[in-house]
PAGULUM-128604 format. One record per residue (C-alpha): residue number from 1; residue in one letter; x, y, z. Coordinates in nm, 4 decimals. Example, Ala and Ser with C-alpha at 12.3 -4.5 7.8 and 13.67 -1.06 7.14 Angstrom:
REM residues 2
1,A,1.2300,-0.4500,0.7800;
2,S,1.3670,-0.1060,0.7140;
***
This chain:
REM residues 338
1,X,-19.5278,2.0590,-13.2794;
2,X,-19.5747,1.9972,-13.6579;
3,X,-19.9651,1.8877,-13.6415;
4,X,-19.9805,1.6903,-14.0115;
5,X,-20.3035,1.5590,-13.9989;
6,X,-20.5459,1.3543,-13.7737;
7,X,-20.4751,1.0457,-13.6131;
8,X,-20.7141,0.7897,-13.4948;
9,X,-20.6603,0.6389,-13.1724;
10,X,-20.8266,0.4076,-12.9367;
11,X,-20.8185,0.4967,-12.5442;
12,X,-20.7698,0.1447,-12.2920;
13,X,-20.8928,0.1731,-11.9793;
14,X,-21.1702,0.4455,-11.8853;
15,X,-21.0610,0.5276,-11.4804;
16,X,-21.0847,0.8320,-11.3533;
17,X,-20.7377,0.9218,-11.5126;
18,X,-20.8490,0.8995,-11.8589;
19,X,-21.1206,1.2183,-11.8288;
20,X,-20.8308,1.4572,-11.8958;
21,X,-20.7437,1.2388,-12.1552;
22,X,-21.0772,1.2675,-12.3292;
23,X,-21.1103,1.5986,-12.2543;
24,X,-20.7343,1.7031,-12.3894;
25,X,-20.8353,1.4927,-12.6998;
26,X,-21.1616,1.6226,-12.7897;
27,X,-21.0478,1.9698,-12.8015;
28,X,-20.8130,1.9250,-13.0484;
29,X,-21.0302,1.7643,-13.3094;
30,X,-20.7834,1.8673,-13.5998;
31,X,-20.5472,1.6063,-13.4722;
32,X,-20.7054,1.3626,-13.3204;
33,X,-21.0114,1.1668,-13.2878;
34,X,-21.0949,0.9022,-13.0448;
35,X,-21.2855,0.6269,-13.2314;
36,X,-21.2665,0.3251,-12.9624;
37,X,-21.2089,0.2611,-12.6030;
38,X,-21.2266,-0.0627,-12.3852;
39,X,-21.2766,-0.1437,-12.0316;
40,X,-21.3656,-0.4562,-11.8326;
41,X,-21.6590,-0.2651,-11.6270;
42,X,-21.9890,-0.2031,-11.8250;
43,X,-22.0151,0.1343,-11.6382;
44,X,-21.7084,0.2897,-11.7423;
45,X,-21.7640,0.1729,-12.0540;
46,X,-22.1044,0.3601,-12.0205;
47,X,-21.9546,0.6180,-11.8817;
48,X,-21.7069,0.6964,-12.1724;
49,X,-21.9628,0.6624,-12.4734;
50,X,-22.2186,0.9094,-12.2792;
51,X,-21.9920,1.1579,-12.1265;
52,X,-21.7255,1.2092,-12.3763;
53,X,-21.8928,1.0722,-12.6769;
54,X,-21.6860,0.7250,-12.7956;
55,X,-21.8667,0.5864,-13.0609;
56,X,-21.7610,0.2218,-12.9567;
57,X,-21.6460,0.0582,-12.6518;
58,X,-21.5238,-0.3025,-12.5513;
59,X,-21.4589,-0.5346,-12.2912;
60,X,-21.1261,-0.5795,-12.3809;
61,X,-20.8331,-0.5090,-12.5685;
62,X,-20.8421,-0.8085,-12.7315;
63,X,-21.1650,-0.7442,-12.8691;
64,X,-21.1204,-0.3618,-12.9423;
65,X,-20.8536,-0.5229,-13.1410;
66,X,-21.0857,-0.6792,-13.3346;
67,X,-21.2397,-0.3794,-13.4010;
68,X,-21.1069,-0.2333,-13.7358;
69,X,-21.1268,-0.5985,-13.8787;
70,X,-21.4762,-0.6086,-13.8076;
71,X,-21.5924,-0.2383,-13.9242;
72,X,-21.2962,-0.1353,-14.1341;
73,X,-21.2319,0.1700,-13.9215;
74,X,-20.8543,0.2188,-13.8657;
75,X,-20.6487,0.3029,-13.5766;
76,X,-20.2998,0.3696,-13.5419;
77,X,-20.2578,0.4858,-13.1541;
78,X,-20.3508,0.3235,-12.8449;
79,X,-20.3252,0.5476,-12.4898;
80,X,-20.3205,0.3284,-12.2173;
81,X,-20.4668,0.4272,-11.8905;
82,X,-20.5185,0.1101,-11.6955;
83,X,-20.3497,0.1021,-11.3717;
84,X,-19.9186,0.0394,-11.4047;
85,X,-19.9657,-0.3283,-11.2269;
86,X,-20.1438,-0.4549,-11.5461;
87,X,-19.9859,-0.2277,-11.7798;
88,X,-19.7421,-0.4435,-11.9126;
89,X,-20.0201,-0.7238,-12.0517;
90,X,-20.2018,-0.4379,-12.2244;
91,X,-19.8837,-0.2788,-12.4107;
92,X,-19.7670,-0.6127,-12.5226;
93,X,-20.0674,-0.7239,-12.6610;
94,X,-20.1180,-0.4019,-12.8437;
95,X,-19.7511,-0.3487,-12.9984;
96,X,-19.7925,-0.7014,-13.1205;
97,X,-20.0634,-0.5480,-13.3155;
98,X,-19.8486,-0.2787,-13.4613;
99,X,-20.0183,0.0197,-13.2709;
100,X,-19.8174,0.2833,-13.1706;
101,X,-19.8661,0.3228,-12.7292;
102,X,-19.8759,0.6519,-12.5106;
103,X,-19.9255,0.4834,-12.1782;
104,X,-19.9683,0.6746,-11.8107;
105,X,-19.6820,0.7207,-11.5507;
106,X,-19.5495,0.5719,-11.3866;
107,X,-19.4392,0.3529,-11.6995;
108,X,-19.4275,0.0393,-11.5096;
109,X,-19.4032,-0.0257,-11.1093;
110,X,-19.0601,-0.1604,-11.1641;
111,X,-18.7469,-0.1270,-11.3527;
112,X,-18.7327,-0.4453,-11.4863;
113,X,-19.1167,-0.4170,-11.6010;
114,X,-19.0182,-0.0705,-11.7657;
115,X,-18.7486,-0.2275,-11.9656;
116,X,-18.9525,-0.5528,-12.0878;
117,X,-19.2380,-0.2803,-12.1978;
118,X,-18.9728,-0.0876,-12.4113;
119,X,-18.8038,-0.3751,-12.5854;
120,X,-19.1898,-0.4895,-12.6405;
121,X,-19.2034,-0.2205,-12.8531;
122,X,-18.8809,-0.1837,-13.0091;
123,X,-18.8956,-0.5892,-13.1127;
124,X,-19.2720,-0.4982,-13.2335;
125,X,-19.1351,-0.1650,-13.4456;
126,X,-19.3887,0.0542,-13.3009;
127,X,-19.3109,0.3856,-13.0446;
128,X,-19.3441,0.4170,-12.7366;
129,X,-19.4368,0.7403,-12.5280;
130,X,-19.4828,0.8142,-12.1583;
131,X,-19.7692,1.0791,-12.0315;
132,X,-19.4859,1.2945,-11.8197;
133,X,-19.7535,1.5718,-11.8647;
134,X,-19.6182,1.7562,-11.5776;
135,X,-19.3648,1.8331,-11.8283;
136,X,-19.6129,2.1385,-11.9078;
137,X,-19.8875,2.1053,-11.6328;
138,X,-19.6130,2.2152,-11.4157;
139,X,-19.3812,2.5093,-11.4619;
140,X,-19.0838,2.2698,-11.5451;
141,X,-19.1043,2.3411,-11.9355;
142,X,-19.0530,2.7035,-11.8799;
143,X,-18.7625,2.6737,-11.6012;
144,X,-18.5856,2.4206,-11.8688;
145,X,-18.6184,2.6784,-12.1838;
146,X,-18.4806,2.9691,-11.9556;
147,X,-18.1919,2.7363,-11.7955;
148,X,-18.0854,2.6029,-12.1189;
149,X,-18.1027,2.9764,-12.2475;
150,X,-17.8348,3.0419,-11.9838;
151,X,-18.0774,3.2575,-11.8554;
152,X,-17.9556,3.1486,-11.4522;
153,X,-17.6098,3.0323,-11.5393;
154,X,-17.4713,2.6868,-11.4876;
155,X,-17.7564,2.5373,-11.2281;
156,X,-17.5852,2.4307,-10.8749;
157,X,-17.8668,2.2531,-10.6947;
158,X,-18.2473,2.1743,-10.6913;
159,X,-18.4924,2.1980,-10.3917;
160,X,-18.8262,2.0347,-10.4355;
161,X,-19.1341,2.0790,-10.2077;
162,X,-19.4780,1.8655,-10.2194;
163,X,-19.6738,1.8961,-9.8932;
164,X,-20.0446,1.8190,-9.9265;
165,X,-20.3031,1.5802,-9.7070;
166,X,-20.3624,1.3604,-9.9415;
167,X,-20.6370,1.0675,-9.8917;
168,X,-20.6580,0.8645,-10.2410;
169,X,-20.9244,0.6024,-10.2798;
170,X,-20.9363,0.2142,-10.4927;
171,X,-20.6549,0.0295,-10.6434;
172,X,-20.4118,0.2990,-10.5252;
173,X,-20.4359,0.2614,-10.1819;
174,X,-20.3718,-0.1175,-10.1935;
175,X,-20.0079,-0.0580,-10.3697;
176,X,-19.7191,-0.1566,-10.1671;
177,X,-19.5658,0.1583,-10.3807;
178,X,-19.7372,0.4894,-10.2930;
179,X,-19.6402,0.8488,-10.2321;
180,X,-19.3231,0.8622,-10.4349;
181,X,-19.5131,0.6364,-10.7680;
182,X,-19.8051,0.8478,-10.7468;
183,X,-19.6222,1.2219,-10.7485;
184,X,-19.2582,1.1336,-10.6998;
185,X,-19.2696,1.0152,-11.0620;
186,X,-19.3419,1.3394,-11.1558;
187,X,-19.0501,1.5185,-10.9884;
188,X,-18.8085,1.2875,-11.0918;
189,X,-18.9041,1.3603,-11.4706;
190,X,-18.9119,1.7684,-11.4070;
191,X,-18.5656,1.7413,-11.2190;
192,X,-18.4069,1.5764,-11.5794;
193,X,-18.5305,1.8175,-11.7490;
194,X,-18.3477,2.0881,-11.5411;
195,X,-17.9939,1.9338,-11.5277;
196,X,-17.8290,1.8711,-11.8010;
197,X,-17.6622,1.5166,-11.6480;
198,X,-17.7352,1.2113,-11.6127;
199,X,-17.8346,1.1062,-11.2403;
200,X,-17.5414,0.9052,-11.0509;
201,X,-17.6666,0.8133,-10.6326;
202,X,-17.9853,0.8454,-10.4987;
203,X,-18.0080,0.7869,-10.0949;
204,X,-18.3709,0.8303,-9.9581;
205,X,-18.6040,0.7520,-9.6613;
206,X,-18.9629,0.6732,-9.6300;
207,X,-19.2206,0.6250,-9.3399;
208,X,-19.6263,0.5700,-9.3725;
209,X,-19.8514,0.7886,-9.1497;
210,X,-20.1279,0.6155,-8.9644;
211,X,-20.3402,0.9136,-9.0541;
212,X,-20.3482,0.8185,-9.4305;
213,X,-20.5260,0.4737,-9.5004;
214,X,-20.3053,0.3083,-9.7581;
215,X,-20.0436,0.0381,-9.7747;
216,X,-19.7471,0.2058,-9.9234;
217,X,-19.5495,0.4804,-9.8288;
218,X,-19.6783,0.8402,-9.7715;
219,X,-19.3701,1.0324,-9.6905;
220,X,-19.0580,1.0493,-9.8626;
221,X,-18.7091,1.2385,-9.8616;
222,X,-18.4869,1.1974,-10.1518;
223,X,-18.1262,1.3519,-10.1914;
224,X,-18.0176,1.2792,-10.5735;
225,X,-17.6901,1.3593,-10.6844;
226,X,-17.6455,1.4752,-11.0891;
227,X,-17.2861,1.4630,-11.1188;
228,X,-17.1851,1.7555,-10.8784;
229,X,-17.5577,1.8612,-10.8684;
230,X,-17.7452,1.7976,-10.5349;
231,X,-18.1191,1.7896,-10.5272;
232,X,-18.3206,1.7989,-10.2533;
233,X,-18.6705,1.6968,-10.2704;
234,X,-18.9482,1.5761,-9.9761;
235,X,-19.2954,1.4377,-10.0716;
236,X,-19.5647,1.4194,-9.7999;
237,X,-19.9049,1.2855,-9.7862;
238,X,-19.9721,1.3831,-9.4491;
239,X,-19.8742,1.7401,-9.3741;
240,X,-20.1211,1.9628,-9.2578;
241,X,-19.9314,2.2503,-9.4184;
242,X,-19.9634,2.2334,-9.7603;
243,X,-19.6842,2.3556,-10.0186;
244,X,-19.5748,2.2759,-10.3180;
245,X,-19.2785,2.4528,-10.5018;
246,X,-18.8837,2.3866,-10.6885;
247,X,-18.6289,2.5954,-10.5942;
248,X,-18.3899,2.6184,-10.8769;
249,X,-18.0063,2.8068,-10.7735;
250,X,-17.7966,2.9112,-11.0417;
251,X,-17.4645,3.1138,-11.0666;
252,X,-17.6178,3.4191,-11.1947;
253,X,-17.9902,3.3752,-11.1035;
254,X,-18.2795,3.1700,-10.8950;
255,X,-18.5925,3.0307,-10.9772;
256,X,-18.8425,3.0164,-10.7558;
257,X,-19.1976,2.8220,-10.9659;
258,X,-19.4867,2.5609,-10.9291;
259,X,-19.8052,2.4771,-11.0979;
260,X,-19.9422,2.8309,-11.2204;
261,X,-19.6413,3.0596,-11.2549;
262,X,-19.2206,3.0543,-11.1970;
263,X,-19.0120,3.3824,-11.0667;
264,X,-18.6836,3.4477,-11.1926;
265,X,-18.4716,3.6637,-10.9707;
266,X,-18.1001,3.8397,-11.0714;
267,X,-17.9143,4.0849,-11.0089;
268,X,-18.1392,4.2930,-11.2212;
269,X,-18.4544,4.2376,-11.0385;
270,X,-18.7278,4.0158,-11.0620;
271,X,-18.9887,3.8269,-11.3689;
272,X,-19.2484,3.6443,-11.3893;
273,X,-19.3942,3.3877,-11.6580;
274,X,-19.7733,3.2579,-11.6360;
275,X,-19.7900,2.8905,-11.6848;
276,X,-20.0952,2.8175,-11.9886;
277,X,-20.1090,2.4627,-11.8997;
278,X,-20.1569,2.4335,-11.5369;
279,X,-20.4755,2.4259,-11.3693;
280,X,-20.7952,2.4114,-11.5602;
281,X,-20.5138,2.3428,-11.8844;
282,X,-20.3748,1.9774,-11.7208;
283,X,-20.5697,1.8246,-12.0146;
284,X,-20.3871,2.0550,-12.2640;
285,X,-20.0443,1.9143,-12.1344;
286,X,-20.2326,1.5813,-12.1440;
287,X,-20.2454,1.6298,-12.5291;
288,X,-19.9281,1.7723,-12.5717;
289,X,-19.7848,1.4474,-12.4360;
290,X,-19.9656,1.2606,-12.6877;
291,X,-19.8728,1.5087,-12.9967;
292,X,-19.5199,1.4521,-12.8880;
293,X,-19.5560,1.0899,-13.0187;
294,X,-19.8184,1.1440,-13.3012;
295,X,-19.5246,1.4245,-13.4428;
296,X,-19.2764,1.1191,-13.4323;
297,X,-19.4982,0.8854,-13.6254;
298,X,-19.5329,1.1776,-13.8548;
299,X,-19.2022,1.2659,-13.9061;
300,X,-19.0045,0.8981,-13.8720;
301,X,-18.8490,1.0026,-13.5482;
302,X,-18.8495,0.9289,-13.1356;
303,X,-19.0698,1.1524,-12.9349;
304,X,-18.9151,1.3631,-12.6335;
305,X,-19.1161,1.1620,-12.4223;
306,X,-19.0312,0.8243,-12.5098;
307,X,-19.0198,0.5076,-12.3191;
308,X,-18.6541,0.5048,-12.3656;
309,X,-18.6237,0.8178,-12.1909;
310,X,-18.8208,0.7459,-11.9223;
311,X,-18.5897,0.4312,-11.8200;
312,X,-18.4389,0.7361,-11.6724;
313,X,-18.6698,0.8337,-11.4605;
314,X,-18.8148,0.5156,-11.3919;
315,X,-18.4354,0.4213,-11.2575;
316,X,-18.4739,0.7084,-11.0147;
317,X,-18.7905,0.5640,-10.8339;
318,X,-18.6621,0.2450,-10.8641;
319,X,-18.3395,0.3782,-10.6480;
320,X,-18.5551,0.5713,-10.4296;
321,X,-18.7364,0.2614,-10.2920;
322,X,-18.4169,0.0573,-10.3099;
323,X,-18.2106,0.2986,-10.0569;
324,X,-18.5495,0.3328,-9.8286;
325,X,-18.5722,-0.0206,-9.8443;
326,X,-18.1984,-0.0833,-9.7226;
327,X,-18.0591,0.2588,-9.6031;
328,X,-17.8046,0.2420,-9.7900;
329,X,-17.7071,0.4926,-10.1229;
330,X,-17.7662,0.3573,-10.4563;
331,X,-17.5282,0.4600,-10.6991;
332,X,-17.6216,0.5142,-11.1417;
333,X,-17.4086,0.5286,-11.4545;
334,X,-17.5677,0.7041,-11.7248;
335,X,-17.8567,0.7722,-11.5135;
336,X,-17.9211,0.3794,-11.5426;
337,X,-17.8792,0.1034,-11.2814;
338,X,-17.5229,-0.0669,-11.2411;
***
């Protein structure tokens, strides 16, 4: 990451997301400081000035758009952390504006939504970036470097495991969208970043537990096909055994990884490789996300983690829920929707 100077950026919506946002932000004062931040309750609001030290705060993004008019204090960068079902408003009104947007995952709740909020910001000449932060919170950066060193061979199929009891609380709970938008979103991202192909049929099935009080789904199993690469990957809310790890087979090796570490095993034995940015370093990969884009407004290029990228992944929850929903496979060219 080239690092060329500080950028000032303005932080919409102050949930409980946007801590490790603050946090991930603050540390790295050489490249970026957080001069604004805006959200429609006075405590959060509150909350952000006292705890993490914004100097100014707003009701709205309209009027934290008013902002550098009023004070001449510039801004080039918004993060967006509202929640995805009024995500779409926010972006539009800000790329109108000219900022540049990292917004939270899942990008939108919908295909269709995703790909409105991209050409948004292509029409607008401003980029776009996604927060896929598990791209380093989670041992899938490391298992990508090593694959795409050849380290395992050609990669023949992908087993994911997330098992947790999970309760979540607020505007989550009341999304007809749960399990697989909340976590699945993740997965889908680390599993492109494993294969090199593009997705082509997805065929999954999902139930809700009466144990977990929400409205969505809590369970999930998802078979995705990458060309002539099978993955294999089941999300649960409500297991009382709780596991979480990928399962990468190659011709000439395995990984075996998760959150803190990832095993390689060949015919030569076993290694290991410590993950820096999981755990108590999720706010790390929190900034790295957002470096990814303030390197491409540096440097005149599209970040890794763009918003055209993650139609990608977007298209794979989309096709989740779309097989659940009618039990039937959904097939993808290019990774994309027919």
């Amino acid at each position: 990451m080239t690092g060329a100077g500080v950028h000032h950026i303005a932080v919409v919506g102050c949930g409980n997301v946007s801590a490790m946002h603050f946090n991930g932000y603050n540390a790295h004062p050489e490249r970026v400081k957080v001069v604004a931040a805006c959200d429609p309750l006075p405590e959060r609001r509150a909350w952000a000035e006292q705890e993490h030290g914004v100097p100014r705060t707003f009701a709205s993004v309209e009027d934290l758009l008013a902002y550098p008019a009023k004070s001449g204090q510039h801004w080039d960068t918004a993060v967006v952390c509202t929640p995805s079902a009024v995500r779409e408003p926010a972006v539009a009104e800000l790329a109108a504006a000219g900022k540049h947007v990292l917004t939270e995952k899942p990008l939108a709740d919908t295909y269709t939504e995703a790909t409105r909020i991209v050409q948004r910001g292509q029409d607008a000449g401003v980029l776009l970036a996604v927060n896929q932060n598990f791209r380093d919170h989670y041992a899938f950066g490391i298992a990508a470097q090593l694959i795409a060193d050849g380290e395992i061979g050609p990669v023949r199929s992908v087993s994911q495991l997330d098992l947790m009891f999970r309760q979540d609380q607020g505007w989550r709970i009341k999304q007809p969208r749960h399990a697989l938008s909340v976590m699945g979103v993740h997965w889908f991202d680390g599993f492109r970043q494993l294969i090199p192909a593009d997705a082509t049929r997805v065929l999954a099935r999902t139930f809700s537990s009466p144990a977990i009080d929400c409205v969505g789904e809590t369970d999930g199993s998802v078979h995705i096909d990458f060309g002539a690469v099978p993955v294999s990957y089941l999300q649960s809310f409500s297991s009382r055994v709780p596991l979480t790890h990928t399962i990468v087979i190659g011709d000439e090796g395995t990984l075996r990884f998760g959150y803190d570490s990832l095993t390689r095993i060949n015919d030569a034995g076993a290694d290991r490789w410590e993950n820096p940015y999981a755990g108590a370093g999720k706010p790390q990969s929190t900034f790295r996300s957002l470096n990814r884009l303030l390197d491409a407004i540096d440097t005149g290029g599209q970040p890794s983690n763009s918003g055209r990228d993650n139609l990608k992944t977007i298209a794979l929850l989309e096709a989740a829920y779309t097989s659940a929903g009618t039990g039937q496979p959904v097939e993808l060219t290019g990774g994309l929707p027919q």
